[in-house]
C-alpha positions, 0 to 999 in steps of 0.5 A: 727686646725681640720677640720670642719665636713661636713659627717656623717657616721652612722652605722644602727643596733643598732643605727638607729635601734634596733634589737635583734636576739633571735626573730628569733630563737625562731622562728625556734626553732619549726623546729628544734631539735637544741637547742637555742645556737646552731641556734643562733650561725649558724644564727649569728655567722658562716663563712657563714653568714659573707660571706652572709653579703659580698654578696658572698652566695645569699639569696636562698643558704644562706636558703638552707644552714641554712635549711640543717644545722638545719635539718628543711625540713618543714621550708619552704622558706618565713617562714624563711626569715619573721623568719630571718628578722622581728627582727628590732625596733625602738624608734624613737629618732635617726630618729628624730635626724638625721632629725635635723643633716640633716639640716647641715651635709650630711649624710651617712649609713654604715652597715654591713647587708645581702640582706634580712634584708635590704629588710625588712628594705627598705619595714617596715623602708622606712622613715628611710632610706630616711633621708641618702644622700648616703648608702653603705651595705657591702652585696653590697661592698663585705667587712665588717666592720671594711674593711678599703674600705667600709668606703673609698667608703663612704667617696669617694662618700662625696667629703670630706676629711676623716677630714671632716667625723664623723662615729658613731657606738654602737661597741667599737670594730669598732669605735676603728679601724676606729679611727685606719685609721683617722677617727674621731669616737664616740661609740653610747651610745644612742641619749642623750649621742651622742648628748653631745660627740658632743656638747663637740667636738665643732661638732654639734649643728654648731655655726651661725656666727652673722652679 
């Protein structure tokens, strides 16, 4: 028989919250003569920022890394970091679930995220944040995802068997691998097709025993 579900592991970006990367470059497009691909790649997709999302690189190297590479003297330390990270929104619908799966599962946030975004995060999505028992952030851990020790911290910090645990993630690709250590796992497609995967594992809505 499978174990009950007592932990929710819920990824952050694109699921607790939305975001979308062209609002920062097209904010600094103005500061630099890099085309729009070009900054996108080097905000999102190069070695440095994935090391910057492990905690190596601080968030002032980072700046001064980016600022060099984009040849944009006149970018200036807070017009980058509001740039970098006013890029996150929500719909209000996960929130509102989650709130409701609190009620019978602990629940844990696991993300891949820089300091800087989770600062904004912290300061403009604070109620979204405190519906969590526990947050682990790979900047914090010092491994991304799919590093099989950002999902063992935070089943550690559950007291639960990694049976007992849920994770759910937008990306294929890291759900795939967390199903790959035992983990039971469901590829987030939005709060109403969550909701039914669920509903057809037999995990949520819990079923009250009647006296």
């Amino acid at each position: 028989m499978t174990a009950d579900v007592k932990v929710i592991l819920c990824d952050l970006g694109n699921v607790l919250l939305h975001f979308d990367h062209r609002i920062a470059v097209r904010r600094i497009l103005p500061y630099s003569a890099k085309s729009f691909d070009e900054i996108y790649q080097l905000f999102f997709d190069s070695p440095f920022t994935k090391d910057y999302e492990e905690g190596r690189v601080s968030s002032a190297d980072f700046f001064k890394h980016v600022s060099a590479a984009l040849a944009a003297p006149d970018l200036g330390y807070e017009e980058f970091c509001s740039a970098w990270s006013d890029i996150f929104f929500d719909s209000g619908e996960m929130l509102a679930w989650l709130k409701e799966l609190k009620k019978d599962f602990r629940l844990h946030l696991v993300s891949n995220i820089n300091e800087l975004h989770y600062a904004f995060i912290r300061k403009n999505f604070s109620d979204h944040i405190a519906v969590f028992d526990d947050i682990f952030l790979s900047y914090e851990i010092g491994r991304r995802k799919p590093h099989r020790e950002i999902y063992d911290q935070a089943i550690r910090a559950s007291g639960c068997d990694m049976p007992q645990c849920l994770y759910i993630d937008d990306r294929e690709d890291l759900v795939a691998a967390a199903r790959q250590m035992g983990i039971r796992s469901v590829v987030f497609k939005g709060v109403g097709a969550c909701r039914q995967e669920l509903q057809e594992m037999g995990i949520w809505p819990l079923k009250k025993t009647s006296f």
